[in-house]
Each structure stands twice: as C-alpha cells, then as structure tokens.
C-alpha positions in Angstrom: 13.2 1.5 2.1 10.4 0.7 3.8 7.8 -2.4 2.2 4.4 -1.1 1.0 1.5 -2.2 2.6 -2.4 -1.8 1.6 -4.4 0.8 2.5 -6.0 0.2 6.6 -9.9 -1.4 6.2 -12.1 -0.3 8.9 -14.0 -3.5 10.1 -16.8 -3.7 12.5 -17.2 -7.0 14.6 -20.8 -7.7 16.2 -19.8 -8.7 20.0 -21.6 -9.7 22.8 -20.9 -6.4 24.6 -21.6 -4.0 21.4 -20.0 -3.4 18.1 -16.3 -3.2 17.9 -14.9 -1.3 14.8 -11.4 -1.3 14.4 -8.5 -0.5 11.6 -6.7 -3.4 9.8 -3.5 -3.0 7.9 -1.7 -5.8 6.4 1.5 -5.8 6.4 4.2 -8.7 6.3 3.8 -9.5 10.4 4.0 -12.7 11.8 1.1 -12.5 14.5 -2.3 -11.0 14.1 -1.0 -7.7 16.2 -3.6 -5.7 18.5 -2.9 -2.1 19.6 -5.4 0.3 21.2 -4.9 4.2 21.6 -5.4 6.8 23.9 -7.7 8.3 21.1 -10.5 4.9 21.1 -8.8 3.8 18.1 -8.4 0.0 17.9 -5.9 -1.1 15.1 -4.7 -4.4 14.3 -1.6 -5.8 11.7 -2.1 -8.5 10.4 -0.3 -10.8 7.1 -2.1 -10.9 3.9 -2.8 -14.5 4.0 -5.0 -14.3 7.6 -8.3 -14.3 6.7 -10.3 -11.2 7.6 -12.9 -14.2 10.1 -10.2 -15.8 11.7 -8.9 -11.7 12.9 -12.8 -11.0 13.6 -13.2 -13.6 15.6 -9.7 -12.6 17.4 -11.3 -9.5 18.0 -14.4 -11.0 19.9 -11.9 -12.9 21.9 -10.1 -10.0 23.3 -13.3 -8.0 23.3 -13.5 -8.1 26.8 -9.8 -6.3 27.4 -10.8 -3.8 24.3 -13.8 -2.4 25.9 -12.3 -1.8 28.6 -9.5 -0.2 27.6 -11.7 1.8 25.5 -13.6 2.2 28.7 -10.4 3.7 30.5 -9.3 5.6 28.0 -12.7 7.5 27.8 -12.5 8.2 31.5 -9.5 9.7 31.6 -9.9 12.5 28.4 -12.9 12.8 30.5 -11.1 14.2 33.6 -8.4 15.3 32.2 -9.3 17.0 29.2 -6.4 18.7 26.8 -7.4 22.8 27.6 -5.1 24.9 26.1 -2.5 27.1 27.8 -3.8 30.6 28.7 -0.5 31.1 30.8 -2.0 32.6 33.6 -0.5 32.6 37.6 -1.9 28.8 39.1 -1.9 26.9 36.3 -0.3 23.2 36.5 2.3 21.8 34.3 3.6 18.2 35.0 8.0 17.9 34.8 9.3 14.4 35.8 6.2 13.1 37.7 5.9 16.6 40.2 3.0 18.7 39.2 4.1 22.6 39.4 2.9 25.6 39.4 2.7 28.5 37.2 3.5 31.8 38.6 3.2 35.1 36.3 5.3 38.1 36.6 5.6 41.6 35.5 8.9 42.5 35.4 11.0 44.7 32.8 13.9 41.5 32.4 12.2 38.7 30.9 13.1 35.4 31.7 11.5 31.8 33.2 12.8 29.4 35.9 11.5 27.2 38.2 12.2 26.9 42.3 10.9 23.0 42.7 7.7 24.3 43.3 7.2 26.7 41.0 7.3 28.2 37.1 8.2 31.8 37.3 7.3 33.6 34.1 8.1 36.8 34.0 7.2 39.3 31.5 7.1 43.0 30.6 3.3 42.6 29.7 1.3 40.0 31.8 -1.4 40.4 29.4 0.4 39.8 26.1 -0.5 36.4 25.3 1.8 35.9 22.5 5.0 36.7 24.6 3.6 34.3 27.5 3.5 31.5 24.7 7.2 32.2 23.1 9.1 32.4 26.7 7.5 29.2 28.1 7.4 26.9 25.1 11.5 28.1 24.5 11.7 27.1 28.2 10.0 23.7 28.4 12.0 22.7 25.0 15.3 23.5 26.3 14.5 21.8 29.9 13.0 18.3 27.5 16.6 18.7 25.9 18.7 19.1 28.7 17.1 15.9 30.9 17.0 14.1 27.8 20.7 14.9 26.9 21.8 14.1 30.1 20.1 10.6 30.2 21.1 9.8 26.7 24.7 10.6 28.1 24.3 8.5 31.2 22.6 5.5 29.6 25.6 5.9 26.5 28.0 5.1 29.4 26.6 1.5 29.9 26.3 0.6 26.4 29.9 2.0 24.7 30.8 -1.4 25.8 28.7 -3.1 23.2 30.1 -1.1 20.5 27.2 1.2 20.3 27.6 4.3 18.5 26.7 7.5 20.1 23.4 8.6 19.2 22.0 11.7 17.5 18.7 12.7 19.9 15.2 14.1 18.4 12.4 15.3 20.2 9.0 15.4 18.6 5.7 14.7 19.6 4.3 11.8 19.2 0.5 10.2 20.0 1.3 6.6 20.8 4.8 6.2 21.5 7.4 7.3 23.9 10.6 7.0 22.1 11.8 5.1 18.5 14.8 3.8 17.4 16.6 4.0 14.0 19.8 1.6 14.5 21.2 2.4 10.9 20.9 5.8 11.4 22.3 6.2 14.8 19.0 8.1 15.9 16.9 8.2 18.9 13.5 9.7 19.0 11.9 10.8 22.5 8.3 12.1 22.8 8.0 15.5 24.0 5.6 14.4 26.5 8.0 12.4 28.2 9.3 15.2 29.9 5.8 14.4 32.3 7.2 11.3 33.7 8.8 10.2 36.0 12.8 10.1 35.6 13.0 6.6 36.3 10.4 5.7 34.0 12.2 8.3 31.1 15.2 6.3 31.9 13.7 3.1 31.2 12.4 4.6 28.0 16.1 6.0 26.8 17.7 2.5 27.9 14.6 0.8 25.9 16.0 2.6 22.8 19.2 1.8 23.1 18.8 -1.5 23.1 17.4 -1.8 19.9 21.0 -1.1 18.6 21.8 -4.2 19.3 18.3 -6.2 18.8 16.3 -4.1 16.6 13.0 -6.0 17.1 11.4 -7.3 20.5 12.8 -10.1 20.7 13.1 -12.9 23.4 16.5 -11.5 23.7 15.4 -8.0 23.4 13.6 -8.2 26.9 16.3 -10.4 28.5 19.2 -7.7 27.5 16.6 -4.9 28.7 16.3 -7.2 32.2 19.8 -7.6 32.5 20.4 -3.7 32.1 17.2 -2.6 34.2 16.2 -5.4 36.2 13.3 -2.8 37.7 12.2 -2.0 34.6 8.4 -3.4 34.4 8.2 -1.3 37.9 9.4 1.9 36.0 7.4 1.5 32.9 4.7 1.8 35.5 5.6 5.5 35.8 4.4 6.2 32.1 0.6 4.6 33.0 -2.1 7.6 32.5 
C-alpha cells in the first residue's frame, strides 16, 4: 500500500532571471527534493510541515541550475524533435549507442534484421504503411528483450551471492526513468528507450536495479555497494546523457 499524498500545487517563484513555476507534492520525504524533466517540467517533494517560503526561496537558490537545465532541455527537443516513423529506406534508429540505418525491401518473405550497419525491412508491399509499422515494432521489442534478458542474466550471476532472487523483467516506456525496482515483488522495470544507449551504460542501469534488492532506497550504502560492483559507473551513467 502506497501512503496518500495531496494533490501537486503549481507555484510560481519571481526570480532574478524570470518566473519559475514549478509542481509541489507533499509527501512524507525527508529533504525538500528537486527534479526537472526532459518535458520543462520542474517538480519538487517536499514534507507537509516545510513551509511553502522556505521551498520558494529554495527554488531561487537553485534558479540558476533550473534555467539552465530548462535551457538545455529546450535545445535539444529543438534539434532533435520526436517525428514519427514513416518507415522509409534512410531513416535512423539508435540500438546501443550506434545510429543505423533503415533499408526498405520488396520482397515476397517478410522478415527484418540488421547487418551492423543496417535495418533491413522487407516487405511484400513497400508502400503499406501498416505492415512497415507491425514488422519493425515486433522487431525492436524482441531485440529490447533479448539485450535486456541477457544482461539481467549476466548481472543475476554477480548478485545470486547475496541471496537475491531472480527477477521477473518488464519493459515499458517510461518519460523520466530508466529502470525501477520492486524488491517485494521480485520485479525489474527497464525503459524501452534504453535500448538507445550504450551497453555499458544499460548495464549500469540493470546493476542499479538490482541493487535495490538489497538497499531499497539510495542510501549512503546504496552508492557504496553500486561502487563496489561497478567501480566505472559515474563514467557509464554518462552514456544515458541526451
């Protein structure tokens, strides 16, 4: 059971650099906790008994790094805007940090695969849209599962060890995380997305996860067990930067 917490309050803070409007929830937290999205959204946690000035004027004290996240954030959907898929030959799709691409064609066996270089799609009609969309999105779901497997398999070998049971994987997507953890339920969620990035960064995300089987929160310890298992791992979570 998860504890109830208010409805979010969208504030606005007068700053020396503009307005800053962000979403507050309160929830039982410790710290006054700041997170910023890839969307421009600017959300903060905070306890009940903070008072709403003493998280305004937190805000104007990390206006500086909000703005220009913000700033960043509105650059890159700027040059890298989401356009759909029309699933034509040259188009790029990004699998583990190598940008390949698409090649369409018309064939009477349907099937994809990929060289290293290439997506080879091939269809019966290059023009039926619908088909295109079916045979790649079966594709790229059942290469996410396979890489994933096989790291959730790797990583398992490191932690059995500990006493950690082998997990069930889920793939969803997700807009601002890359994996989740549900100890009690043996489950481990990875972003669809993360099929993009590199595999040492994906491997730093599936180790991540595991690690919260054995300390659930982020802890001091948290991040010393994660540097004992991945000693590179600030260099890998590099990999997962826009």
């Amino acid at each position: 059971m998860h504890e109830k917490t208010a409805k979010p309050q969208q504030r606005q803070v007068p700053c020396g650099q503009g307005v800053i409007t962000y979403l507050l929830t309160r929830k039982k937290v410790k710290n006054v906790n700041l997170r910023i999205k890839q969307d421009g959204s600017v959300l903060v946690s905070a306890s009940p008994r903070v008072p709403v000035t003493f998280i305004d004027d937190f805000i104007r004290q990390k206006q500086d790094f909000i703005l220009s996240a913000l700033a960043k954030y509105e650059e890159q959907r700027a040059l890298h805007p989401q356009i759909p898929k029309q699933y034509v030959s040259g188009e790029s799709y990004t699998l583990l940090g190598k940008s390949l691409r698409l090649k369409v064609e018309e064939t009477s066996n349907e099937a994809v695969c990929s060289d290293g270089v290439y997506i080879i799609l091939r269809v019966k009609d290059k023009q039926n849209f619908r088909r295109k969309e079916i045979l790649m999105t079966r594709w790229l779901k059942e290469y996410q599962t396979a890489v994933f497997e096989e790291l959730i398999l790797q990583t398992y070998a490191a932690f059995k060890k500990y006493g950690v049971p082998f997990p069930t994987l889920k793939i969803r997507t997700m807009k601002s995380r890359w994996g989740s953890c549900q100890p009690k339920k043996g489950i481990i969620t990875l972003n669809s997305r993360l099929i993009e990035a590199p595999r040492a960064a994906i491997e730093y995300v599936v180790l991540h996860e595991f690690v919260h089987f054995i300390h659930p929160n982020h802890s001091k310890e948290f991040w010393n067990f994660v540097t004992m298992m991945m000693p590179d791992w600030k260099e890998r979570r590099k990999g997962l930067e826009p």
